[in-house]
N, C-alpha and C positions, 0 to 999 in steps of 0.2 A: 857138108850139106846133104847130100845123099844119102848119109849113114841115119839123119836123122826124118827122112821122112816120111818113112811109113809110121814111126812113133807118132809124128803128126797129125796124118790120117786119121790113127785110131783114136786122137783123143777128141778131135773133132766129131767121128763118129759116135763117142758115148754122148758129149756133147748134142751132139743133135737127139739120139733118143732122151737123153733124160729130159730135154725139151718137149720132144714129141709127148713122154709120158708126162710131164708134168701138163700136159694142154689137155690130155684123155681127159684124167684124174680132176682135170680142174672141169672139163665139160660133162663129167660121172658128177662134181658133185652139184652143178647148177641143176641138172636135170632132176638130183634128190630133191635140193632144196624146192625146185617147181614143182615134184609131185605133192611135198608138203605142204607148201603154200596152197593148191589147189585141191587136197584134201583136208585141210583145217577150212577154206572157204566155202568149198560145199558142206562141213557139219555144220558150221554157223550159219548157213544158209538154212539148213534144213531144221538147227535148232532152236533157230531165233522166231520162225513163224510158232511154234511148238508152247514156247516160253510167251509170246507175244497171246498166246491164248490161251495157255493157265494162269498169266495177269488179268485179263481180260474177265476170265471165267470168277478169279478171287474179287476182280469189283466188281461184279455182278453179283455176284452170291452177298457179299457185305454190303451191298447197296439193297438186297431184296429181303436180308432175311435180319429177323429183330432179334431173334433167338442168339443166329453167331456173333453177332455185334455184343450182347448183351454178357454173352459167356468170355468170350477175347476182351473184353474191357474189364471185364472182373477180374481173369487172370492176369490178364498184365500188371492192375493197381493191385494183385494181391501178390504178386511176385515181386512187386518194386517195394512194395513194405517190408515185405519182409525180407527184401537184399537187407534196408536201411537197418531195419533192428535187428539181424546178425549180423551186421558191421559191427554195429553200435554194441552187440553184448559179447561177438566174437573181441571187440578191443579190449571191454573195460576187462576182462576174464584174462586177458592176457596182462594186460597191467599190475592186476594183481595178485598172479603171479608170479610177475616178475620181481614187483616189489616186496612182495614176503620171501622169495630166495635173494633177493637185495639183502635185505634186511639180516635175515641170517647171515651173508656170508659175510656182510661188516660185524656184525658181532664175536663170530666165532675168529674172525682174523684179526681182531683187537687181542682176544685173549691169546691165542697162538704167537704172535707178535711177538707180545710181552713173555712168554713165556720161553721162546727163542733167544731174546734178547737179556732174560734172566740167566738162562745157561751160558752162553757166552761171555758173559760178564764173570760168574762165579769159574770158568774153567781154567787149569792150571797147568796148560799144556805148551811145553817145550819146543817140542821136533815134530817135523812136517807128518811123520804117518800116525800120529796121537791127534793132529789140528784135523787132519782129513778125518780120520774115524768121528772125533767127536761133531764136525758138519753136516755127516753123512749120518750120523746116529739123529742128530735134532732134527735135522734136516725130513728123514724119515718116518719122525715123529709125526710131524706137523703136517706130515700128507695123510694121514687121517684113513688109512683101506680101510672099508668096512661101513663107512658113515653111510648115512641117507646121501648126501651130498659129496662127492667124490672131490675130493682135495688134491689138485697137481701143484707144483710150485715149479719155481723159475728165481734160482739165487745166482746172483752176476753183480760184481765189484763194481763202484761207480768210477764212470771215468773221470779221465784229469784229476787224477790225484796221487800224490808221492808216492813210491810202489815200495814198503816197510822190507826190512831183511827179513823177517818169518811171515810173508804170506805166503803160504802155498796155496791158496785156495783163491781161484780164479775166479769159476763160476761151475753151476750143478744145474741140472733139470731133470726133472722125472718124466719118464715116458718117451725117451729121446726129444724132448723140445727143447727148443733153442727160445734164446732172446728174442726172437725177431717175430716171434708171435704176438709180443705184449704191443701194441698197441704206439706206435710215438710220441702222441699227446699224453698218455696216462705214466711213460716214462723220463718225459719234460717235466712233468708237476709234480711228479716223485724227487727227481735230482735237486730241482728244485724247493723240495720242501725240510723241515726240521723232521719233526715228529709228526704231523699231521698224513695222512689214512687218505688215497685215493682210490676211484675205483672207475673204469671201463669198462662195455661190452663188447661182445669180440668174438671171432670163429678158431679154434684151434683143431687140429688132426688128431684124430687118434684112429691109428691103422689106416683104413681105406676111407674115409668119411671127414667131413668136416664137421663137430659138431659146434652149436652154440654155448658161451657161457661167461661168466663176468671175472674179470682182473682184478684183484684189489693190493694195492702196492704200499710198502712201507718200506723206511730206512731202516736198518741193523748196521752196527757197529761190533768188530771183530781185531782182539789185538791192532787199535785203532785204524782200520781199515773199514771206511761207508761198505755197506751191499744194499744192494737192490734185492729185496725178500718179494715177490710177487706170488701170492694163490690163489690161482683157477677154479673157478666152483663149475662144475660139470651141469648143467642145464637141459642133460637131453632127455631127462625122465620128464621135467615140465614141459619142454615142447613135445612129446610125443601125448601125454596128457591135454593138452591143447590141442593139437589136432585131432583127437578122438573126439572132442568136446565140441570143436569146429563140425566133422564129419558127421556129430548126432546132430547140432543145428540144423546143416541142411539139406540131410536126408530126413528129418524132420519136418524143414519148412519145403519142403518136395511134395511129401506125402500131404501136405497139409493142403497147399497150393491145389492139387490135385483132386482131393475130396472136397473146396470150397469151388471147384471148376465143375466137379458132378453134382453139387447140391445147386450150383447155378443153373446148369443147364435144365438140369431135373425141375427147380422152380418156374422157370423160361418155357420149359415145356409144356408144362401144368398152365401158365396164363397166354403163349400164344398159340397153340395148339386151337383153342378154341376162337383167336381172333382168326385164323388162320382160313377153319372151319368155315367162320364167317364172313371172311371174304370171298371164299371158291362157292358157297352158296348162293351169293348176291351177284358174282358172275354169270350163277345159271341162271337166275330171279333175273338181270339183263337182256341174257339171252334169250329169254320168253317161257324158259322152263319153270314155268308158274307154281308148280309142285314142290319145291325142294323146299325142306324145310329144315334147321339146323336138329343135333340130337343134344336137348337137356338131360343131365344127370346131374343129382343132388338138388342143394335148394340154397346156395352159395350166389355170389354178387356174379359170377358167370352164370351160374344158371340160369337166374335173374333175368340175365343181358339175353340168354337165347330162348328164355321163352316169350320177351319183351320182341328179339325182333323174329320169333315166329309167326307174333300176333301182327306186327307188320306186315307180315310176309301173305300171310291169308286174309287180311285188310286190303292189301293193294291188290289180290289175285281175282277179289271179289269187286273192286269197282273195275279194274282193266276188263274182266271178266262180261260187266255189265257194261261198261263203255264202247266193248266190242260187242257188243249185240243191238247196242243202239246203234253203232255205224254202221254194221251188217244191216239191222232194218232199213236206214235213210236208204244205203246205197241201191237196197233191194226197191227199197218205194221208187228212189228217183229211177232208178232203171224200168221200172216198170207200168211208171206213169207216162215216160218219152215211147215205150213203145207202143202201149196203150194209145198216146197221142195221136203216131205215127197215121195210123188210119183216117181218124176223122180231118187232121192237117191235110193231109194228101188232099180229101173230097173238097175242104176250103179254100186250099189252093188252087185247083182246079178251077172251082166257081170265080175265085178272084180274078184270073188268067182270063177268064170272057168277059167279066164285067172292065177289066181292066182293055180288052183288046178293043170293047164295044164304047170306051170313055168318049171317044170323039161325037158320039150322036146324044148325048147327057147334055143336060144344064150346068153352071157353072160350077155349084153348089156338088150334084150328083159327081161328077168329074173330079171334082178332088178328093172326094169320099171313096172314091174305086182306086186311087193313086193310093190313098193312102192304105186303103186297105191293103193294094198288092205287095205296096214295100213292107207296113205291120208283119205281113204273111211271112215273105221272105225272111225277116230279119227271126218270126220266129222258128222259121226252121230252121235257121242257122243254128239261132240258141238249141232247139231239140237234139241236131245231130253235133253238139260238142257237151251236150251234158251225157247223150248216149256215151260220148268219147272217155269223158273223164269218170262214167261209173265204172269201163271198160277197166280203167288205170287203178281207182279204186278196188276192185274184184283182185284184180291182178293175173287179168287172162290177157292184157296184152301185150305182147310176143312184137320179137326185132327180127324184121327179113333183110337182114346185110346182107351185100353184095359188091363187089369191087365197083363203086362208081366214080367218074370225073365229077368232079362238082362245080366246074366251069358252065357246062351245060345248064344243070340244074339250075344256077345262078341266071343264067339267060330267060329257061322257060321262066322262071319266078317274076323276071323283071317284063315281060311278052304280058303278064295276067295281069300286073297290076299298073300296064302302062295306062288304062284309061282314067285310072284312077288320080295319077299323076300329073296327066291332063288336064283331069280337073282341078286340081288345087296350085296347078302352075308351077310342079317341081323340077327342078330336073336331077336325076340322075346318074349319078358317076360312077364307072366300077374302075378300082383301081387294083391292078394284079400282077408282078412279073414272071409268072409264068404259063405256059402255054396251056398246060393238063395237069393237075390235081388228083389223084386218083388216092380213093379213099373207102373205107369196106364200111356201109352204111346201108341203112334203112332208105331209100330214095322219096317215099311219099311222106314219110315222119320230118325230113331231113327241110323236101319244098313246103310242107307244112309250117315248119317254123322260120325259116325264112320270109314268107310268105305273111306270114305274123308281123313278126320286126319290120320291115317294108311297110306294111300298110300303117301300122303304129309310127312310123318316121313319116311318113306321109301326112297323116293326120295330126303331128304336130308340130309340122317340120313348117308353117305358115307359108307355105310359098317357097322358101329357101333350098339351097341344092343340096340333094341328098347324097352322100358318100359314103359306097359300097366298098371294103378292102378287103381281098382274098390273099395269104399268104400260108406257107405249110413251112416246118421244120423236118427234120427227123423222124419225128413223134408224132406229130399233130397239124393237124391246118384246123386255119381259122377266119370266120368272118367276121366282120367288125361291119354294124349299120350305124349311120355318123348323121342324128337332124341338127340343126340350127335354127331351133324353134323355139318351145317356150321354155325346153328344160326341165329338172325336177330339183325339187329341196330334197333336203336330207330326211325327211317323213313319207314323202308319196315317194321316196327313193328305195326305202325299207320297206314298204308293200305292194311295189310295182308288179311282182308277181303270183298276190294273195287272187284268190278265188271272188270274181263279182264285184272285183276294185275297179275304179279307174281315177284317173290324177284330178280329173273336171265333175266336180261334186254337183254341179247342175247337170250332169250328162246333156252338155247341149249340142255334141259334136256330129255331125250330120252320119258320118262312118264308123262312130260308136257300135261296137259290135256287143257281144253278151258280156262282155268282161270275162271269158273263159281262154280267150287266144293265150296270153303271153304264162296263165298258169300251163295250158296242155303243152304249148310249146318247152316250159320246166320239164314237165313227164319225160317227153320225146326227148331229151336232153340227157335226162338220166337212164334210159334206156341204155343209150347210145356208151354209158360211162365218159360223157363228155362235160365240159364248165355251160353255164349261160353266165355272164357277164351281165350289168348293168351299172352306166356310169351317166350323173346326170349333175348339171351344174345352173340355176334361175337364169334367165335371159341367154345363155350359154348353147342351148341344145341338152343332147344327150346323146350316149354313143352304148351302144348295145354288141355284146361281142359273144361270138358261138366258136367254143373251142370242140374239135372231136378229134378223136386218136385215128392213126391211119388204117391201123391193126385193133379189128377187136380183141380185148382181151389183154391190152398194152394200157400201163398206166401213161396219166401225160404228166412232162415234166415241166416242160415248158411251153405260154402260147406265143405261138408266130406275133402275134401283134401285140402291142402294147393295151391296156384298157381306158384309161386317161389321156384324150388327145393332145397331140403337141400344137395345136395349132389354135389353142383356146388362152386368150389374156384373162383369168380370174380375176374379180375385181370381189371386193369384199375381204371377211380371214379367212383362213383357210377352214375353218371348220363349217364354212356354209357349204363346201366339196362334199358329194358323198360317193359312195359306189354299195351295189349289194351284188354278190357273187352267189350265183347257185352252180355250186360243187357236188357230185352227189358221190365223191369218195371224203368227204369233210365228215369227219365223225359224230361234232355237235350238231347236227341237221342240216336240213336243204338250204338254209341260208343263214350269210353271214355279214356282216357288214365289216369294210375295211376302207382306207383312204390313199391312193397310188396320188406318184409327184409329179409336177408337170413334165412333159416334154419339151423339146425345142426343136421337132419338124413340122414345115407345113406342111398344109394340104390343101391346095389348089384345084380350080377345074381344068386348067390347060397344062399346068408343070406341076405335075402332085407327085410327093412323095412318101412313103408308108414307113415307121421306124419298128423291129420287125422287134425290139427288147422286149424284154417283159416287164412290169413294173412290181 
């Protein structure tokens, strides 16, 4: 035992390193395989965005332009015809080929046959090296050097059959080929035949190459002994004739393809060129660049087309033209009629203010003619200083003084001004909000303005009923929502609630009837701001008026905090008596739109109210 232990030792010890190194070797190659993995998923990371935008880029480009559409659909359907018809004429071409060296090589191997089969019949040979010369002589014959068509043969004894005392002649092939080229089937239906002539296609060798060519077999009889006479017709001058014939095809239909791709585009360009024209000029004609006119040349059904729509073009330049100078006048007159007012209003008012302070010492008669006169007065000042307001909008000299405001406040003072009002018509008022402070970068007197609007307009037709005020902000945006429960709007005074000198009550009998100018200027101030006005109104229902604005000027909004459609209203009717009209002033069709939001399912109460904040 001693003798043998340090042998132990050692083989433990290699034992343990080739373990050791198999554990390297095995942690060398994770660490490759991770580098690979994690450089093959950073190029796909990197190339996949890359690719995801050169697709991107190809359907945009084939979604915008009629020219490449027009040119890749030509090519395509002129490249798929003519696969079809170089199919169709690459085959028949080969067919008949094939069949006129068919044809030939059964012909010539009829006569060869016989003519083989005539010698051996007539020859009068004794001993084995007279049989072989004379085999080797026909034999020789019958391969034909020289011909158009290259003649190999393949002569081989048929099997299972009695082996005579003077055969010496086994089997021969020219060119070193063997039997085993011919085909199985073509030497089944040979062994099997009398005299009848079969024939096979087939690949045989010559030298390094395989080439194509046809088998045609017959029996021969020899000092009664069958053979199998088999001759090869050489086929590689018609297949290389075929490919050339092939290779002009479709370097042909390439070129062809090619130049019916350039007469496409060339044509494509010649007709959309100018719709093209005329569309980037009726962008500018849009955009107010009244001037641009398309360029005609010749006197063609395009040229036609652009000086038909040039004469549009300075048609429409000339009534826009003149329709702007009649607006520019109205707004100049009404601006300058309110200021003009200004003075002599002021002196009337004035006079009314005594007559009116002095009504109490008046006759009955006198006494309500002073009243009346003072509120007439008032009310027309009202109307003076909001047509002043909306000629201001008009002009477009009025300007937004934003500022980071709470709108909580705002909301207070608004409801502080028009508490007496409220008073009077027995309303009460809810504000419903969950949060403390709102802070939002606004215009503050544009902002109570239009609040201030909504409020009295819910007042005024909110019959008594309680009004509900809802503030809520997202992200993006906060939003007020004024909510009456009065007489409502149809779907007709719902689409002009915000026209200039409208109001819903065609008798204007309503005691707080203002100019009909609030709920337009509050629009204005709306769009200033790049915020929604909302309006949603349902007959016997109420109405609910909602003021979306962004937190950040200069931020689109994506979504309002509140809903437009309240959840707390049973529609009776179909639904198409529902209306809403939305004034968006990033909506590209104009300031207003009409659309129809779905009910909700929250209430809204005066003691337990709650506000559902979706959007509809």
């Amino acid at each position: 035992m001693p003798e043998h232990a340090p042998e132990h030792t050692d083989a433990l010890a290699n034992v343990a390193g080739l373990s050791f190194r198999a554990r390297l070797w095995g942690r060398r190659a994770q660490i490759v395989v991770l580098r690979i993995l994690r450089l093959v998923r950073t190029t796909l990371s990197r190339a996949l965005p890359a690719f995801r935008f050169l697709l991107r880029s190809l359907r945009r480009r084939w979604r915008r332009s009629l020219q490449l559409r027009t040119v890749l659909t030509t090519l395509l359907l002129s490249i798929s015809s003519f696969a079809v018809v170089g199919a169709y004429l690459s085959n028949q071409i080969a067919n008949n080929l094939f069949q006129e060296r068919l044809t030939q090589a059964e012909s010539e191997t009829l006569y060869n046959v016989k003519q083989v089969q005539e010698t051996f019949d007539g020859a009068q040979v004794t001993n084995q090296s007279s049989v072989i010369t004379l085999v080797y002589d026909t034999l020789n014959a019958v391969e034909g050097r020289g011909n158009v068509i290259q003649r190999r043969y393949v002569f081989e004894a048929k099997p299972e059959q009695t082996k005579p005392r003077n055969r010496w002649v086994e089997s021969r092939a020219s060119d070193q080929l063997t039997i085993n080229v011919i085909p199985p089937e073509l030497r089944r239906a040979v062994q099997e035949s009398g005299k009848e002539q079969f024939w096979a296609s087939m690949e045989f060798p010559v030298g390094t190459e395989d080439r194509p060519g046809i088998a045609v077999g017959n029996l021969v009889t020899f000092n009664g002994t069958a053979y199998e006479l088999y001759l090869i017709y050489d086929l590689n001058s018609a297949q290389k004739t075929l490919d050339e014939i092939q290779n002009v095809l479709w370097a042909g239909g390439a070129v062809l393809v090619l130049m019916i791709g350039a007469i496409a585009w060339y044509v494509t360009r010649n007709v959309v060129s100018p719709v093209s024209h005329a569309a980037l000029v009726s962008e500018k004609l849009a955009a107010g660049q009244l001037q641009e006119r398309m360029v005609v040349k010749g006197e063609d059904e395009v040229a036609r087309l652009g000086a038909s729509f040039n004469h549009m073009a300075a048609s429409l330049q000339e009534q826009i033209t003149q329709l702007a100078t009649l607006s520019q006048m109205q707004q100049r007159f009404v601006s300058d009629v309110s200021h003009e007012l200004r003075t002599p209003l002021t002196t009337v008012r004035m006079a009314a203010e005594v007559l009116y302070d002095a009504r109490h010492d008046f006759d009955p008669i006198n006494k309500r003619s002073a009243e009346l006169l003072y509120n007439q007065v008032e009310r027309f000042q009202s109307l003076l200083a909001d047509l002043l307001e909306i000629s201001r909008f008009d002009a477009g000299v009025a300007r937004l003084d934003a500022e980071p405001t709470d709108i909580l406040p705002l909301v207070t003072h608004v409801l502080d001004g028009v508490a007496p009002v409220a008073a009077e018509y027995g309303s009460e008022i809810v504000v419903i909000c969950r949060e403390k402070s709102i802070v939002a970068e606004m215009d503050a007197r544009r902002i109570d303005r239009i609040l201030r609007n909504l409020v009295l307009n819910a007042l005024e037709h909110g019959e008594g009923k309680p009004i509900h005020i809802s503030v809520a902000a997202n992200e993006s945006a906060v939003a007020i929502a004024v909510r009456d429960h009065g007489i409502g709007m149809s779907p007709t005074e719902a689409a002009r609630v915000f026209d200039r000198f409208w109001r819903a009550d065609p008798a204007r009998a309503r005691t707080t009837g203002g100019s009909g100018l609030g709920l337009s200027i509050a629009a204005e101030d709306t769009k200033l701001h790049d915020g929604w006005l909302q309006a949603w109104g349902n007959k016997g229902s109420g109405s609910n008026f909602r003021l979306t604005l962004p937190l950040r000027q200069g931020e689109a909004i994506v979504k309002s905090p509140l809903q437009l459609e309240p959840a707390d209203v049973e529609l009776s009717g179909r639904a198409g008596e529902r209306s809403t009209l939305i004034l968006n002033s990033a909506a590209p069709a104009g300031p207003t739109a009409a659309v129809e939001a779905p009910v909700r399912g929250n209430a809204v109460g005066k003691e337990n109210s709650r506000e559902d904040s979706r959007e509809y």
